[in-house]
PDB file of N, CA, C and O in Angstrom:
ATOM      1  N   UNK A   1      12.541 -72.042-146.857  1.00  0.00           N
ATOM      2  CA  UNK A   1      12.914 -71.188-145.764  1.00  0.00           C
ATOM      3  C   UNK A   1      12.706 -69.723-146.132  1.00  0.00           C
ATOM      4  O   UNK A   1      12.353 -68.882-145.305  1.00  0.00           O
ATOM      5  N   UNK A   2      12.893 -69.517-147.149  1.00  0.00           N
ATOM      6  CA  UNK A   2      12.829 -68.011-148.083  1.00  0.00           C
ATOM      7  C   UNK A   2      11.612 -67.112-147.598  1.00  0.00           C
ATOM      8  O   UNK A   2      10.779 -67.404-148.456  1.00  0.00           O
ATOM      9  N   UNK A   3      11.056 -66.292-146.839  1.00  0.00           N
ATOM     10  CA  UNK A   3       9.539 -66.001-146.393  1.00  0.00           C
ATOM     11  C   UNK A   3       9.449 -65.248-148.316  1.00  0.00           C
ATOM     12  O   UNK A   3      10.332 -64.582-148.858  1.00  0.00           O
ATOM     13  N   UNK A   4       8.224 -65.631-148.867  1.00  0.00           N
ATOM     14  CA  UNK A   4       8.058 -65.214-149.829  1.00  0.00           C
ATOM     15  C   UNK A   4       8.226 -64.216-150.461  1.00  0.00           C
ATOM     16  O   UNK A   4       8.886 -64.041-151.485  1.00  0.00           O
ATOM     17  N   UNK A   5       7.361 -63.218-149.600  1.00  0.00           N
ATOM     18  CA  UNK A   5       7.143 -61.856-150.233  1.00  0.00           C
ATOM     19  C   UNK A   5       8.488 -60.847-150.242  1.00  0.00           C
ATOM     20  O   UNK A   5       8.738 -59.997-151.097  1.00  0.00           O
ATOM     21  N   UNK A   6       9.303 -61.184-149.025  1.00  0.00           N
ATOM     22  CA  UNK A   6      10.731 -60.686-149.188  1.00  0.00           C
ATOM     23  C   UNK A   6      11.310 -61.125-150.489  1.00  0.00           C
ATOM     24  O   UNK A   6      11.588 -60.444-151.476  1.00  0.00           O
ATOM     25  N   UNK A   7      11.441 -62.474-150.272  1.00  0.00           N
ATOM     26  CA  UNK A   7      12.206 -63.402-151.899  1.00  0.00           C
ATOM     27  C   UNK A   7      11.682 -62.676-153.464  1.00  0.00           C
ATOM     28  O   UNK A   7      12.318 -62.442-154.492  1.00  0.00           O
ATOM     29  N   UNK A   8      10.106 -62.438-153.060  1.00  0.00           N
ATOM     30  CA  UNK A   8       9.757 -61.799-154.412  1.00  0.00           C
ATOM     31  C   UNK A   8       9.854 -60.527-154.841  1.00  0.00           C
ATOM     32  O   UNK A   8      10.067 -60.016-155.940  1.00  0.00           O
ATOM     33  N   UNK A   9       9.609 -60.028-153.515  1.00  0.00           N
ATOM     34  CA  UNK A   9      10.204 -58.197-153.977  1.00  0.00           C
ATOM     35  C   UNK A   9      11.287 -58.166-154.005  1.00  0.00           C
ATOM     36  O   UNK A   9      11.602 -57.423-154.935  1.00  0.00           O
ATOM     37  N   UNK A  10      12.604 -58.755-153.253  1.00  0.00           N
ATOM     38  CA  UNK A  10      13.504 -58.316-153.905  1.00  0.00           C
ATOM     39  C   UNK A  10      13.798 -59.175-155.306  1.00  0.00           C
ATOM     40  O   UNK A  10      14.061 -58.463-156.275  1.00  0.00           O
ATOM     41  N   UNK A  11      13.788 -60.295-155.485  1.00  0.00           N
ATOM     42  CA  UNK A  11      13.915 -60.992-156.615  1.00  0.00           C
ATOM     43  C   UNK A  11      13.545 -59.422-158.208  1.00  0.00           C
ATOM     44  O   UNK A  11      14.401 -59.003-158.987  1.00  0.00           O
ATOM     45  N   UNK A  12      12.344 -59.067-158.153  1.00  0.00           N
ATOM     46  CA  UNK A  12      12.180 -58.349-158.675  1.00  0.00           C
ATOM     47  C   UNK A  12      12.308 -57.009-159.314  1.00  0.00           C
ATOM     48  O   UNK A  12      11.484 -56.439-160.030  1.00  0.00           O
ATOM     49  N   UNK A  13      13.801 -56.498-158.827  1.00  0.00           N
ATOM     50  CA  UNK A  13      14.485 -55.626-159.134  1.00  0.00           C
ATOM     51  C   UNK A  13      13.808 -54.248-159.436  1.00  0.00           C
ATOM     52  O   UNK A  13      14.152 -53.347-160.201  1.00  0.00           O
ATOM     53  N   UNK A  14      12.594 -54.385-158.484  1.00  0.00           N
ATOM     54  CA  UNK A  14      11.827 -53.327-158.831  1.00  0.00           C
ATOM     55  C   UNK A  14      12.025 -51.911-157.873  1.00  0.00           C
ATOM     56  O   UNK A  14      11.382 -50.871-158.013  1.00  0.00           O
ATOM     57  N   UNK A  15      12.870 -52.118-157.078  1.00  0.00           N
ATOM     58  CA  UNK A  15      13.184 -51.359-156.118  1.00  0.00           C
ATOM     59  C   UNK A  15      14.662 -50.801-156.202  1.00  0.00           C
ATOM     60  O   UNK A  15      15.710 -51.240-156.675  1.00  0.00           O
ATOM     61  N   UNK A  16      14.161 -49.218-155.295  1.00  0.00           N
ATOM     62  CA  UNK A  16      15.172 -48.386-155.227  1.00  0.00           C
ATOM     63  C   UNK A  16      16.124 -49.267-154.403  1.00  0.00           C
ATOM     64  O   UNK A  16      15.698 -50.173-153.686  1.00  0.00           O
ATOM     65  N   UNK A  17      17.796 -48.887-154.567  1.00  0.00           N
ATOM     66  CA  UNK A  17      18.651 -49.603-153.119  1.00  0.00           C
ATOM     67  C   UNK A  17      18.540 -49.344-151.726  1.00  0.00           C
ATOM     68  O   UNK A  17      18.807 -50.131-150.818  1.00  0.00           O
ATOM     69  N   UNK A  18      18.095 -48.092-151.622  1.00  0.00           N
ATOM     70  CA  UNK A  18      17.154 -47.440-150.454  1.00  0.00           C
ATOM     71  C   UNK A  18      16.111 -48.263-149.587  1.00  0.00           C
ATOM     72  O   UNK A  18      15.957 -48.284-148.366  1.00  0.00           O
ATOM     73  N   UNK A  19      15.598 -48.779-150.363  1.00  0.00           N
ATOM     74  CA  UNK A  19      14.019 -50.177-150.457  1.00  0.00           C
ATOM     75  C   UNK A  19      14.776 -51.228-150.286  1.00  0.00           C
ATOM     76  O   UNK A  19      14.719 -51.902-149.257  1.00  0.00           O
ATOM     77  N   UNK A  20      15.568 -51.489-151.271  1.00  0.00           N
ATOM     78  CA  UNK A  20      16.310 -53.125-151.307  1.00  0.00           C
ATOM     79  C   UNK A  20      17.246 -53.243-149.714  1.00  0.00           C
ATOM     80  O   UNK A  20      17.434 -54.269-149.061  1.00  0.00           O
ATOM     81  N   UNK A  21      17.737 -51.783-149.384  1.00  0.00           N
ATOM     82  CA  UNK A  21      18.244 -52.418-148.171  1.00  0.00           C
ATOM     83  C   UNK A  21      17.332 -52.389-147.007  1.00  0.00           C
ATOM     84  O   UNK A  21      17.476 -53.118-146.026  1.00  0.00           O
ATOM     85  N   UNK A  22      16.267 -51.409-147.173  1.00  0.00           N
ATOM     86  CA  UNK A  22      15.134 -51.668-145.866  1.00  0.00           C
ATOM     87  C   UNK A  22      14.504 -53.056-145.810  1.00  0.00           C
ATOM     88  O   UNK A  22      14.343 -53.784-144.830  1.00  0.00           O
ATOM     89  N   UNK A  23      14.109 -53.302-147.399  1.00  0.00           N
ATOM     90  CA  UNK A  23      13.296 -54.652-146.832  1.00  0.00           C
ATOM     91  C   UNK A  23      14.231 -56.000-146.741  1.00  0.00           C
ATOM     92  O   UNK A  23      13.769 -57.080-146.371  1.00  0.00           O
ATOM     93  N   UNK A  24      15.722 -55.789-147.156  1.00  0.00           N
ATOM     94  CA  UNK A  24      16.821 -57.186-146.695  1.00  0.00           C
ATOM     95  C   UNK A  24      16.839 -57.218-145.163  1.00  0.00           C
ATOM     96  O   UNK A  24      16.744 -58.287-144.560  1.00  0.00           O
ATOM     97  N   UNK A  25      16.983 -55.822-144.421  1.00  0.00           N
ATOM     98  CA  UNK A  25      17.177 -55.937-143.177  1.00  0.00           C
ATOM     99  C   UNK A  25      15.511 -56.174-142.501  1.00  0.00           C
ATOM    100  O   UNK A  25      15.374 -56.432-141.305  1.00  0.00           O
ATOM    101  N   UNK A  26      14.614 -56.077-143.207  1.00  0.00           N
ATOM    102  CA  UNK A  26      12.942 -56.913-142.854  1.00  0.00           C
ATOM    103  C   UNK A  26      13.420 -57.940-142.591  1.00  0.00           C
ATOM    104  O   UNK A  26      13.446 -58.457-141.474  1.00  0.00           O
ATOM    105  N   UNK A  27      13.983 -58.486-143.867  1.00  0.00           N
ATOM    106  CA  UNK A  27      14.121 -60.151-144.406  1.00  0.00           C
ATOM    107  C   UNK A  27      14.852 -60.514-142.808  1.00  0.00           C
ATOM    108  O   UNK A  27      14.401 -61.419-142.106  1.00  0.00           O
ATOM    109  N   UNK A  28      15.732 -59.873-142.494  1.00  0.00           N
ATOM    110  CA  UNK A  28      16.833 -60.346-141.973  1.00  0.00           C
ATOM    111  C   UNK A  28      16.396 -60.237-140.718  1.00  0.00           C
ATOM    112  O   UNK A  28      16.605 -61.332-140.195  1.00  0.00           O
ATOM    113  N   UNK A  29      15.706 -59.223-139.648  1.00  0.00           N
ATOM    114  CA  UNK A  29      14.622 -59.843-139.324  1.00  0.00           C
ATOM    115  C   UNK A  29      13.768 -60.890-139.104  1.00  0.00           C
ATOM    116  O   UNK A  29      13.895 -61.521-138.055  1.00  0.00           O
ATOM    117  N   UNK A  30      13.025 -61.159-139.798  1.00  0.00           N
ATOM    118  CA  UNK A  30      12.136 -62.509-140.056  1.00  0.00           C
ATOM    119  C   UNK A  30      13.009 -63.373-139.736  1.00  0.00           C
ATOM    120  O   UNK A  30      12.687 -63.986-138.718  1.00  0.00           O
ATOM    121  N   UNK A  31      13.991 -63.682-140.183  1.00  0.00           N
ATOM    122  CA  UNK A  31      14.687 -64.740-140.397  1.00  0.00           C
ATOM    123  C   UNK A  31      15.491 -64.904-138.630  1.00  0.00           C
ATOM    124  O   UNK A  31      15.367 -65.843-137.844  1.00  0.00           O
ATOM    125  N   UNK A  32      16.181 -63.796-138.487  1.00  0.00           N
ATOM    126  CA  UNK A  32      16.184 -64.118-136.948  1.00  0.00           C
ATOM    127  C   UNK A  32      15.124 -63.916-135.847  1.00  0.00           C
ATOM    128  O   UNK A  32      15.574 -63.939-134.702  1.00  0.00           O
ATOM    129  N   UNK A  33      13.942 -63.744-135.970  1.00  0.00           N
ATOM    130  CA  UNK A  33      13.085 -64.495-135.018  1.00  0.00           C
ATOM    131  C   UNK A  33      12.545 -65.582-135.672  1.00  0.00           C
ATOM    132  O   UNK A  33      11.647 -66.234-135.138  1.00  0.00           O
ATOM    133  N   UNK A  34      12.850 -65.776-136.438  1.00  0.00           N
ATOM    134  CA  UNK A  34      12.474 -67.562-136.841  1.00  0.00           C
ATOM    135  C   UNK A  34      13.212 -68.109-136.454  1.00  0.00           C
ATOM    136  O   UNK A  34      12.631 -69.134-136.099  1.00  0.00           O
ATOM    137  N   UNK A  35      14.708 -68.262-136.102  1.00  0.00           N
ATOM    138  CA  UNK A  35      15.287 -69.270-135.767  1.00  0.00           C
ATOM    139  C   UNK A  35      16.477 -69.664-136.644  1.00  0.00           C
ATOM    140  O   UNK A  35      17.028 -70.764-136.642  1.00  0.00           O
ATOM    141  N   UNK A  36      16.801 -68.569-137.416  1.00  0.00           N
ATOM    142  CA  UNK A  36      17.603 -68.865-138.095  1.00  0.00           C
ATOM    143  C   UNK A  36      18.673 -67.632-138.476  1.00  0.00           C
ATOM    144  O   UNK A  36      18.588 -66.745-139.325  1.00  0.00           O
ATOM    145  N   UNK A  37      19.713 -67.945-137.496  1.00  0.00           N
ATOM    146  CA  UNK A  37      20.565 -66.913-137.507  1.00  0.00           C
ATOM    147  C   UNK A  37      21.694 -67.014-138.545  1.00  0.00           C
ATOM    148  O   UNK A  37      22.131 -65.915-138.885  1.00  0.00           O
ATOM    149  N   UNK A  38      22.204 -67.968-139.063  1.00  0.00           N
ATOM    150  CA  UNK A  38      23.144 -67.782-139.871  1.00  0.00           C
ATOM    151  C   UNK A  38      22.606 -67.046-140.843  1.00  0.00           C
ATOM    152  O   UNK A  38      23.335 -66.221-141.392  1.00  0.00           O
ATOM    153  N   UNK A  39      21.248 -67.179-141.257  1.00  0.00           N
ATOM    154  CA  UNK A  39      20.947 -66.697-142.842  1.00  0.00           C
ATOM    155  C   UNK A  39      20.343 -65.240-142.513  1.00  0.00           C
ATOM    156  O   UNK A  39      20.212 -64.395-143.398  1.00  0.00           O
ATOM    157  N   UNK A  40      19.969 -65.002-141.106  1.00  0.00           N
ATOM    158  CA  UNK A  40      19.536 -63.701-141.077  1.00  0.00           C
ATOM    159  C   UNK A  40      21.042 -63.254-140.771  1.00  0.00           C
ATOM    160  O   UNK A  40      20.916 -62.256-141.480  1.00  0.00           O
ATOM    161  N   UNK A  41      22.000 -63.177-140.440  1.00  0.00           N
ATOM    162  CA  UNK A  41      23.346 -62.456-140.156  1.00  0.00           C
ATOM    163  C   UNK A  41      23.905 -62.109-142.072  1.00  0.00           C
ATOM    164  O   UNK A  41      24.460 -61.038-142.316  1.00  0.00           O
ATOM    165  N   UNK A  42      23.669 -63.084-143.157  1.00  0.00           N
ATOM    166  CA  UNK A  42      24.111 -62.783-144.251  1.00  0.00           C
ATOM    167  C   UNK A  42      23.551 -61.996-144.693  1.00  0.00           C
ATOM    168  O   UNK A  42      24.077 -61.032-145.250  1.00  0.00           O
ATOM    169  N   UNK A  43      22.358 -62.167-144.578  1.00  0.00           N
ATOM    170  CA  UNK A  43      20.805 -61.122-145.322  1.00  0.00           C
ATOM    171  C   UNK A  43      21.444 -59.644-144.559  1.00  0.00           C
ATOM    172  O   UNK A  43      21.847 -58.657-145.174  1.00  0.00           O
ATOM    173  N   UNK A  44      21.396 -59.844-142.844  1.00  0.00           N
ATOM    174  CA  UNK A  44      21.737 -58.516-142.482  1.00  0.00           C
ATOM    175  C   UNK A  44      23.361 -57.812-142.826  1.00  0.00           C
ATOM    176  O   UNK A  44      23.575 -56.603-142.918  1.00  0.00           O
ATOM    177  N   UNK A  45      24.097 -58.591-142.935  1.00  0.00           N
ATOM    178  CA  UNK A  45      25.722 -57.805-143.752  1.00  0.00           C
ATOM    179  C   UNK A  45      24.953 -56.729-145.073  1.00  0.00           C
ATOM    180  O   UNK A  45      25.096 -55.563-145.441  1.00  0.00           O
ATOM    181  N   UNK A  46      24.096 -57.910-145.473  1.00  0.00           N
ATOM    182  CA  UNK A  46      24.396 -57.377-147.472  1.00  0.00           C
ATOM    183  C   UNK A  46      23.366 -56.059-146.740  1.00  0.00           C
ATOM    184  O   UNK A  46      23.597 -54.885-147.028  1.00  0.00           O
ATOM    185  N   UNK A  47      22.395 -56.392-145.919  1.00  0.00           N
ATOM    186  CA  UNK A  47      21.359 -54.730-146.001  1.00  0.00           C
ATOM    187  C   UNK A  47      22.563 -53.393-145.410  1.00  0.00           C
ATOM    188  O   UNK A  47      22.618 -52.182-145.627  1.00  0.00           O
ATOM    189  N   UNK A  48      23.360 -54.287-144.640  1.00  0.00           N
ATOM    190  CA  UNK A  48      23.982 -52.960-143.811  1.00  0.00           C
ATOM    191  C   UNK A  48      24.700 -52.323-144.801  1.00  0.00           C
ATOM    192  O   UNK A  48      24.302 -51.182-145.035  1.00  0.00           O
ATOM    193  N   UNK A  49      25.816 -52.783-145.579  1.00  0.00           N
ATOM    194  CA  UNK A  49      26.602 -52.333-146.663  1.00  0.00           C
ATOM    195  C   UNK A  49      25.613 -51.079-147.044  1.00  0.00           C
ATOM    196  O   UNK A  49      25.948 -49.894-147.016  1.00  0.00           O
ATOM    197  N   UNK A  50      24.282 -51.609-147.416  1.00  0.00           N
ATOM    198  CA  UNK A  50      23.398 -50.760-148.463  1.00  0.00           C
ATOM    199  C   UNK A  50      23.195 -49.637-147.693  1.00  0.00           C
ATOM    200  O   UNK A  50      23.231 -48.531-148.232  1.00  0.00           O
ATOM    201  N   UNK A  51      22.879 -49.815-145.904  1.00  0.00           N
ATOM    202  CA  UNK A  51      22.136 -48.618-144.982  1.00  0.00           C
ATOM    203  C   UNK A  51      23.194 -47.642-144.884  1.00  0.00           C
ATOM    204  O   UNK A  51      22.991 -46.463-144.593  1.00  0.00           O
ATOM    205  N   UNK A  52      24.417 -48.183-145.148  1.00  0.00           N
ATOM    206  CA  UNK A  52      25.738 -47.042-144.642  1.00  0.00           C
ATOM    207  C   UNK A  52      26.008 -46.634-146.249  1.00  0.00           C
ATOM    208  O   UNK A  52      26.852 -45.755-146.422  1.00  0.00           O
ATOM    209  N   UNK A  53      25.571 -47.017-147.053  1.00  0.00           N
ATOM    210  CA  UNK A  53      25.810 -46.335-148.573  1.00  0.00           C
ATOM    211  C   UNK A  53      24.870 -45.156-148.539  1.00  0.00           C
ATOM    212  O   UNK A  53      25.283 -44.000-148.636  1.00  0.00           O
ATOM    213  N   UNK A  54      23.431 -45.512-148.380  1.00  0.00           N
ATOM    214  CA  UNK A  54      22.362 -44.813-148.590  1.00  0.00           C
ATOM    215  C   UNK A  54      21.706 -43.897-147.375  1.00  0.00           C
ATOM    216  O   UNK A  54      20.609 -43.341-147.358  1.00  0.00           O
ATOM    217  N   UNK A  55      23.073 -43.935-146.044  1.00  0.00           N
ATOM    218  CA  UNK A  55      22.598 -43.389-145.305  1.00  0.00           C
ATOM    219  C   UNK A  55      21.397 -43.729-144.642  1.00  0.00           C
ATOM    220  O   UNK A  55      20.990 -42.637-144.247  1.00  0.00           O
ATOM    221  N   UNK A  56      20.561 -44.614-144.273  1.00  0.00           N
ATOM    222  CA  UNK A  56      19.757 -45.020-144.352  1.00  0.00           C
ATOM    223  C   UNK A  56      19.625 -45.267-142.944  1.00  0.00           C
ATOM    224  O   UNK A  56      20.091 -46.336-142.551  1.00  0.00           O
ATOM    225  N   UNK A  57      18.942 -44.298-141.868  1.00  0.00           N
ATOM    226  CA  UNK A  57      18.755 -44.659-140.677  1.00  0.00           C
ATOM    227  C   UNK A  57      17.440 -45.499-140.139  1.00  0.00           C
ATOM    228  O   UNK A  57      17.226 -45.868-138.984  1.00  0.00           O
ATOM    229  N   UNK A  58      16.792 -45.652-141.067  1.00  0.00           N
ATOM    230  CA  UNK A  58      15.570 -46.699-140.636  1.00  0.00           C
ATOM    231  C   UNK A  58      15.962 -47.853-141.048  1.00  0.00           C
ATOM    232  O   UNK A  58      15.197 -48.766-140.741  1.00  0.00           O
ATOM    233  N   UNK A  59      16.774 -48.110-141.567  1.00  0.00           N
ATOM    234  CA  UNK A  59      17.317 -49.709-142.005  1.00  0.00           C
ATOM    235  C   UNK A  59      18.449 -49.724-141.359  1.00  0.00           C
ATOM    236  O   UNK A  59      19.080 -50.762-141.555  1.00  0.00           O
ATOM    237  N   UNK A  60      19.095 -48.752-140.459  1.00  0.00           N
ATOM    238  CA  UNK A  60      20.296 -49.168-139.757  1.00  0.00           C
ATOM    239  C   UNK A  60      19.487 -49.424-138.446  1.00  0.00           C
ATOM    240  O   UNK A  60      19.885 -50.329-137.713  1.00  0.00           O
ATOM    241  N   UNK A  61      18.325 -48.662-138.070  1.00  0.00           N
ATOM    242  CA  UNK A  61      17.290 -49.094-136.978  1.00  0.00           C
ATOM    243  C   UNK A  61      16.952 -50.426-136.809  1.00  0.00           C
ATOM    244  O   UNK A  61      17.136 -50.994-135.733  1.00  0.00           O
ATOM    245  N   UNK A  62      16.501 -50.945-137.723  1.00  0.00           N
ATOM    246  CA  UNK A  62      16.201 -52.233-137.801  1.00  0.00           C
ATOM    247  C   UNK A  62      17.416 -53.283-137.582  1.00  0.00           C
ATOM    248  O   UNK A  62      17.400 -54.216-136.778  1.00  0.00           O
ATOM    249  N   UNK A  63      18.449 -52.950-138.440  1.00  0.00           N
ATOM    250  CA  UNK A  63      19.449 -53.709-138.231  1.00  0.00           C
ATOM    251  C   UNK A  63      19.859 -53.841-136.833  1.00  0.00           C
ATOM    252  O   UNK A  63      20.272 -54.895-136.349  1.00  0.00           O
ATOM    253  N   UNK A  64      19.716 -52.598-136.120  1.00  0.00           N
ATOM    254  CA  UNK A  64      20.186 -52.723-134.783  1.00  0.00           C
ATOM    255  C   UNK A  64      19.313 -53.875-133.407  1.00  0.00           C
ATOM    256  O   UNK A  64      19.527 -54.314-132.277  1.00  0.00           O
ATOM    257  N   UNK A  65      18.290 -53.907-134.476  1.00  0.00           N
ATOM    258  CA  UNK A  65      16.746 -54.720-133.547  1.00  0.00           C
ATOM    259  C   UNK A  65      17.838 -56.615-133.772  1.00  0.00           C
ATOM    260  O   UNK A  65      18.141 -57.551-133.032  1.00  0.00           O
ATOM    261  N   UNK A  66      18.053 -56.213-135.324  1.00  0.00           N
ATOM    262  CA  UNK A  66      18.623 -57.868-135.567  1.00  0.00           C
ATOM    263  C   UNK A  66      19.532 -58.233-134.928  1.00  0.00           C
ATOM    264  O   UNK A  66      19.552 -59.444-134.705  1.00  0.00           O
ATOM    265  N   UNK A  67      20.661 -57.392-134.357  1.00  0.00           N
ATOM    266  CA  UNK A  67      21.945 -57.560-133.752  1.00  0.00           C
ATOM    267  C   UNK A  67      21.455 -57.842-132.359  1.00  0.00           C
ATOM    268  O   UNK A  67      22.054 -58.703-131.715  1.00  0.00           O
ATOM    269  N   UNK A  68      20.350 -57.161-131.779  1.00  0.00           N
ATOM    270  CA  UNK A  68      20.143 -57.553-130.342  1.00  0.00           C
ATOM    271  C   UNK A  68      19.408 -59.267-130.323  1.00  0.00           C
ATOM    272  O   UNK A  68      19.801 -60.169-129.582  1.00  0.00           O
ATOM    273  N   UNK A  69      18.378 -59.369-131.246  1.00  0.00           N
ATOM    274  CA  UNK A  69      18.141 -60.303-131.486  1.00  0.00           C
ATOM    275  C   UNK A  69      18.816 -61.784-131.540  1.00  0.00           C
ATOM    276  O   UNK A  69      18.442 -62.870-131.097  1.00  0.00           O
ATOM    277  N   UNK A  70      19.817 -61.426-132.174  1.00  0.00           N
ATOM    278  CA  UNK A  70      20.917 -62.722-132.180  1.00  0.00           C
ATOM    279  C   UNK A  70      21.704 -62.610-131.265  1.00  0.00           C
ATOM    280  O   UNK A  70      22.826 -63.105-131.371  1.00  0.00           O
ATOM    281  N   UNK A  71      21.433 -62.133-130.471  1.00  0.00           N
ATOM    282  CA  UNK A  71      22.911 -62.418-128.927  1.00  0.00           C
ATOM    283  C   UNK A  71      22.820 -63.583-128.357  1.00  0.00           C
ATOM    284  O   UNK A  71      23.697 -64.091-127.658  1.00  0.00           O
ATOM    285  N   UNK A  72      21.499 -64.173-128.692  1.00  0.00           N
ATOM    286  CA  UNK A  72      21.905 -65.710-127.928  1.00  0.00           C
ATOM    287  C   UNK A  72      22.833 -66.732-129.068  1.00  0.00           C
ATOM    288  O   UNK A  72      23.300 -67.855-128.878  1.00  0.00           O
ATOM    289  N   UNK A  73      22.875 -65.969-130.138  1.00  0.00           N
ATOM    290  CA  UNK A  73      23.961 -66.729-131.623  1.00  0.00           C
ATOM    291  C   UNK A  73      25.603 -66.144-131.176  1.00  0.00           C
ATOM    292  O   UNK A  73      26.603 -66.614-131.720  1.00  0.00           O
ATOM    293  N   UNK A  74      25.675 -65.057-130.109  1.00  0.00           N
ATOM    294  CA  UNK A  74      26.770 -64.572-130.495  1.00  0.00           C
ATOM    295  C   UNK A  74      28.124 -65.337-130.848  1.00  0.00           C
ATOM    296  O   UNK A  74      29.060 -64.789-131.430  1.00  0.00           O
ATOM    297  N   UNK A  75      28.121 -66.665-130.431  1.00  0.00           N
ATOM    298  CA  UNK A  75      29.319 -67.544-130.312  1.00  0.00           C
ATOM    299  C   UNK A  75      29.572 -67.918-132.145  1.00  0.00           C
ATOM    300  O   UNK A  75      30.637 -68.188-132.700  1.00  0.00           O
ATOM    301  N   UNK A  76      27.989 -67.796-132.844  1.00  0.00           N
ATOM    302  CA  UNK A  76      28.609 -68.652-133.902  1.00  0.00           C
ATOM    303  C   UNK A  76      29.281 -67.480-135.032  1.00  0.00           C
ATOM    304  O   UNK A  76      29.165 -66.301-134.698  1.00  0.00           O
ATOM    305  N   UNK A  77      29.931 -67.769-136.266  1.00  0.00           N
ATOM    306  CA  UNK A  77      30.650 -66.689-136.873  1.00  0.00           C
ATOM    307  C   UNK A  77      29.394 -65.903-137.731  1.00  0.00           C
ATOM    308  O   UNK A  77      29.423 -64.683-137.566  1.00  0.00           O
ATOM    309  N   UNK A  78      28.704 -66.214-138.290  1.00  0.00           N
ATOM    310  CA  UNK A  78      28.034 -65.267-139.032  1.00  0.00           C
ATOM    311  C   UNK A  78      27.313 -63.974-138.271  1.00  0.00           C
ATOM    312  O   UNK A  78      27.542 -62.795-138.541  1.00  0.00           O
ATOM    313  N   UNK A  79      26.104 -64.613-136.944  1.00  0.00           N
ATOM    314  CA  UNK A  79      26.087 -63.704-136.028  1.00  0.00           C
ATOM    315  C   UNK A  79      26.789 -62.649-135.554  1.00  0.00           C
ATOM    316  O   UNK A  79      26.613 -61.436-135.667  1.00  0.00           O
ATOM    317  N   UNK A  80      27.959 -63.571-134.774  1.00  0.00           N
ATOM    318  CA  UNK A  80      29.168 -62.695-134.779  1.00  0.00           C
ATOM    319  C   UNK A  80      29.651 -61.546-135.380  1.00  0.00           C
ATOM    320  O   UNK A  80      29.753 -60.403-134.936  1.00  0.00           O
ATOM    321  N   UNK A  81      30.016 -62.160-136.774  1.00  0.00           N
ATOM    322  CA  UNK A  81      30.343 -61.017-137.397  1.00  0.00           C
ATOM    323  C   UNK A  81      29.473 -59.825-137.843  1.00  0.00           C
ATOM    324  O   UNK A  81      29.894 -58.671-137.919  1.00  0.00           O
ATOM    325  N   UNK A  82      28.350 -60.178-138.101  1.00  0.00           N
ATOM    326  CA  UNK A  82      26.982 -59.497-137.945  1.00  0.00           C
ATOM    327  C   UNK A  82      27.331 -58.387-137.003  1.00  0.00           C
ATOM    328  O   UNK A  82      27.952 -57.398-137.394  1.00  0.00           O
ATOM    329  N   UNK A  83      26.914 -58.550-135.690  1.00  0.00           N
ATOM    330  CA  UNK A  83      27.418 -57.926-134.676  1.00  0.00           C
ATOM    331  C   UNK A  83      28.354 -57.217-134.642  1.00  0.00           C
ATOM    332  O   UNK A  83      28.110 -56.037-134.389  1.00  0.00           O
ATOM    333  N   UNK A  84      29.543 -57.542-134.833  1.00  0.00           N
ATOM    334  CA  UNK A  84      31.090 -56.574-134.694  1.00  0.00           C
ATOM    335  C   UNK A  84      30.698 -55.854-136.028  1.00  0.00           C
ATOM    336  O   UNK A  84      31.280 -54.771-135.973  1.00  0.00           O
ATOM    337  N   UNK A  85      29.992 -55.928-137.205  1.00  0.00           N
ATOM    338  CA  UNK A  85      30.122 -54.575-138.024  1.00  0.00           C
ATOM    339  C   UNK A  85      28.922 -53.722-137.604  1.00  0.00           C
ATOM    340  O   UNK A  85      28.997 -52.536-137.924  1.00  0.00           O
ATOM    341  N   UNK A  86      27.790 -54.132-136.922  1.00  0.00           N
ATOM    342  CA  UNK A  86      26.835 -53.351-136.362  1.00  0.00           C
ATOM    343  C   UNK A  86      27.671 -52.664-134.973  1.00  0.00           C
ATOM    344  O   UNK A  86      26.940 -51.918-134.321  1.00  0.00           O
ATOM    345  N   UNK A  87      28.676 -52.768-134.595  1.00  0.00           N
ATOM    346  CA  UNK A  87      29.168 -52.429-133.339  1.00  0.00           C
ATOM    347  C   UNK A  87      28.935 -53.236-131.772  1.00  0.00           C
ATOM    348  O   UNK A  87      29.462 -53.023-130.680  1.00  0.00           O
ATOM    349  N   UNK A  88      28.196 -53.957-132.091  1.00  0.00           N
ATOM    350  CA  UNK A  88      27.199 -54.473-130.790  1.00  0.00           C
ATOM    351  C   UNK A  88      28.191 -55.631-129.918  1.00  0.00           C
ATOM    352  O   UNK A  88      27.749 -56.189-128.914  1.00  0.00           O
TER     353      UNK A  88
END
């Protein structure tokens, strides 16, 4: 399920947290237009933590794409909660 190149760049600790949270909320992304919202709602918590550390308004951008994205998940808890810390 892992889309690779996310799994491997971050796997690789080669990146600023700046990076690590832009491309989790990619990941997180991908993962909810694939069809898979529980694991894109976890992916998107851990990027948001990072976008509100690092200030990070292009990864809170994105995050905001994921939160609209999953509104047809809103009932289940990960989504959910996804959502209520994005505000949405």
């Amino acid at each position: 399920m892992e889309s690779g190149i996310f799994a491997d760049i971050l796997a690789g600790n080669s990146l600023s947290r700046r990076d690590t949270g832009l491309f989790g909320a990619r990941r997180a992304a991908a993962l909810a237009l694939s069809g898979h919202p529980d694991d894109a709602a976890t992916v998107g918590l851990d990027a948001l933590q990072i976008a509100r550390a690092t200030s990070s308004e292009r990864t809170t951008a994105i995050l905001s794409d994921v939160a609209r994205t999953l509104t047809p998940w809103r009932s289940h808890p990960g989504p959910r909660e996804f959502r209520e810390a994005m505000g949405a």
